[in-house]
C-alpha positions in Angstrom: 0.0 0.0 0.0 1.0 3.8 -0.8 1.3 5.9 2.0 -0.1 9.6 1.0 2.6 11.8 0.3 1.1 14.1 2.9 1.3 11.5 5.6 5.1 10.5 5.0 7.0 13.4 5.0 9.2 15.1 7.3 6.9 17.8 7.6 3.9 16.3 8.6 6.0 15.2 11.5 7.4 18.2 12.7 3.4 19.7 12.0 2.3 16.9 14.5 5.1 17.2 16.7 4.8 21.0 17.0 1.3 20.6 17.4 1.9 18.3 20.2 4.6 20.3 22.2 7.3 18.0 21.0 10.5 18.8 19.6 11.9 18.0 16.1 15.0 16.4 17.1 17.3 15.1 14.6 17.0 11.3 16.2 13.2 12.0 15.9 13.6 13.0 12.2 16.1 10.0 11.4 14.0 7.4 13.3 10.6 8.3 11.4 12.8 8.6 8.3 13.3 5.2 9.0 10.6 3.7 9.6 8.9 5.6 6.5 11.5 3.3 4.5 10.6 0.1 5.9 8.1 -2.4 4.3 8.3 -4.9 6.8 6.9 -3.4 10.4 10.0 -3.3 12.2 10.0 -3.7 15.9 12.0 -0.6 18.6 15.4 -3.2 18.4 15.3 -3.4 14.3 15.0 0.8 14.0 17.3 1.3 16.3 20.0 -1.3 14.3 19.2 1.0 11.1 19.3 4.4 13.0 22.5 3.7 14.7 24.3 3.5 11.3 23.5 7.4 11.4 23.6 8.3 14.9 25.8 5.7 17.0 25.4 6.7 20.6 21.4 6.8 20.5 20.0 4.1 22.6 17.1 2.0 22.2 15.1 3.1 25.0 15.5 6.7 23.1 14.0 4.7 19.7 11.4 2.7 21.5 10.1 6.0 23.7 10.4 7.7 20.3 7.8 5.1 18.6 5.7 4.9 21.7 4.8 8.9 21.2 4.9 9.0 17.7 2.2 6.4 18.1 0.4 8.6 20.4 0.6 12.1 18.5 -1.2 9.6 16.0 1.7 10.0 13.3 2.6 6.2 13.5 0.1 2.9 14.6 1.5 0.4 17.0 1.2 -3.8 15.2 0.9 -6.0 18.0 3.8 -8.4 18.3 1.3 -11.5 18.5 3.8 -12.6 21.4 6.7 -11.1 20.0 8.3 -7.5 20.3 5.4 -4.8 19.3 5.9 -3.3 15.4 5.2 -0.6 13.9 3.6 1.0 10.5 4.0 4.5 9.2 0.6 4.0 7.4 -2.0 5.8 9.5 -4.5 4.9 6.7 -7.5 2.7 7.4 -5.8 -0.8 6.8 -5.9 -4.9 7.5 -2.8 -7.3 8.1 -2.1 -10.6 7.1 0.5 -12.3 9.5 2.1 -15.2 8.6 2.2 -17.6 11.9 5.6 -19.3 10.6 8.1 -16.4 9.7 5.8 -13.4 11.3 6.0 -11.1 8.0 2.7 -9.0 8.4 1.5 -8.1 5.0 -0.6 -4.5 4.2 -4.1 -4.5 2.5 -7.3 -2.8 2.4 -10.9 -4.2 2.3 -13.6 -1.6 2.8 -16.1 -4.6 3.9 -14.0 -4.9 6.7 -14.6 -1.3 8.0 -17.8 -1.6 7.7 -17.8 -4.7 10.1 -21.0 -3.9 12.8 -19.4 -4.0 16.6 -22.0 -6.1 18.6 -24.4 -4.5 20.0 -23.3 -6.1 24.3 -19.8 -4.5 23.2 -21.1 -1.0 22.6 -22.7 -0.9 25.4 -19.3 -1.0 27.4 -17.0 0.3 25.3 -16.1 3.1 22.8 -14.4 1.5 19.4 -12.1 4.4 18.1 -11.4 1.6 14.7 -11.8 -1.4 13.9 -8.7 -3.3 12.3 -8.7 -7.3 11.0 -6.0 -9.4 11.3 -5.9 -12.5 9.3 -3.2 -15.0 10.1 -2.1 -17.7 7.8 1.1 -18.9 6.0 3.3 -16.4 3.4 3.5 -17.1 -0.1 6.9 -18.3 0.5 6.3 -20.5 3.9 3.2 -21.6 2.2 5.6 -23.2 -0.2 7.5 -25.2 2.5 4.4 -26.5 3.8 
């Protein structure tokens, strides 16, 4: 999936940022520069392997408390690790995953069905839904191959 040019550029972040009383730092910049690049959800420990290349002494508590308020400003969404470390995607777009229970690739794709999915009626009665994401979980093309 395309991300909108709008939504993956360096100044939407430091719009968001600002907005949100945070400052554009140049590990902020380089971390969501990052991640903008990636196609495969990387997790705190993989950024921070790719960002050290350009700034050696940042730490990854720095990257992971970085991803934690990017996801909260709303410029980043957090993909649960399914018992693994979290993940992350730049797409802030209404979007489903496909995980792959051998390898754990997650795979990007839109049905509109989907968001239209009707939250039962005992649930809304409790709770707010804020979205309403589907995961489907299955095997790769190239695990399905080994199987």
């Amino acid at each position: 999936m395309q991300i909108p040019a709008r939504l993956s550029s360096v100044d939407f972040l430091r719009e968001k940022c600002r907005e949100h009383g945070l400052k554009v730092t140049p590990q902020r910049v380089a971390i969501y520069k990052e991640l903008l690049k990636s196609k495969d959800h990387p997790n705190a420990e993989a950024l921070f392997n790719r960002v050290r290349n350009t700034f050696p002494d940042i730490s990854l508590d720095t990257v992971n408390r970085t991803l934690l308020s990017f996801a909260e400003i709303g410029i980043i969404d957090i993909v649960e690790g399914y018992g693994e470390p979290r993940r992350y995607d730049p797409d802030i777009k209404n979007h489903h995953h496909f995980r792959c229970v051998n390898c754990g690739t997650i795979i990007d794709f839109a049905e509109e069905s989907y968001a239209r999915i009707k939250v039962p009626q005992e649930i809304k009665k409790t709770v707010v839904v804020l979205n309403k994401k589907v995961l489907l979980e299955g095997y790769c093309h190239n695990c399905r191959k080994k199987i």
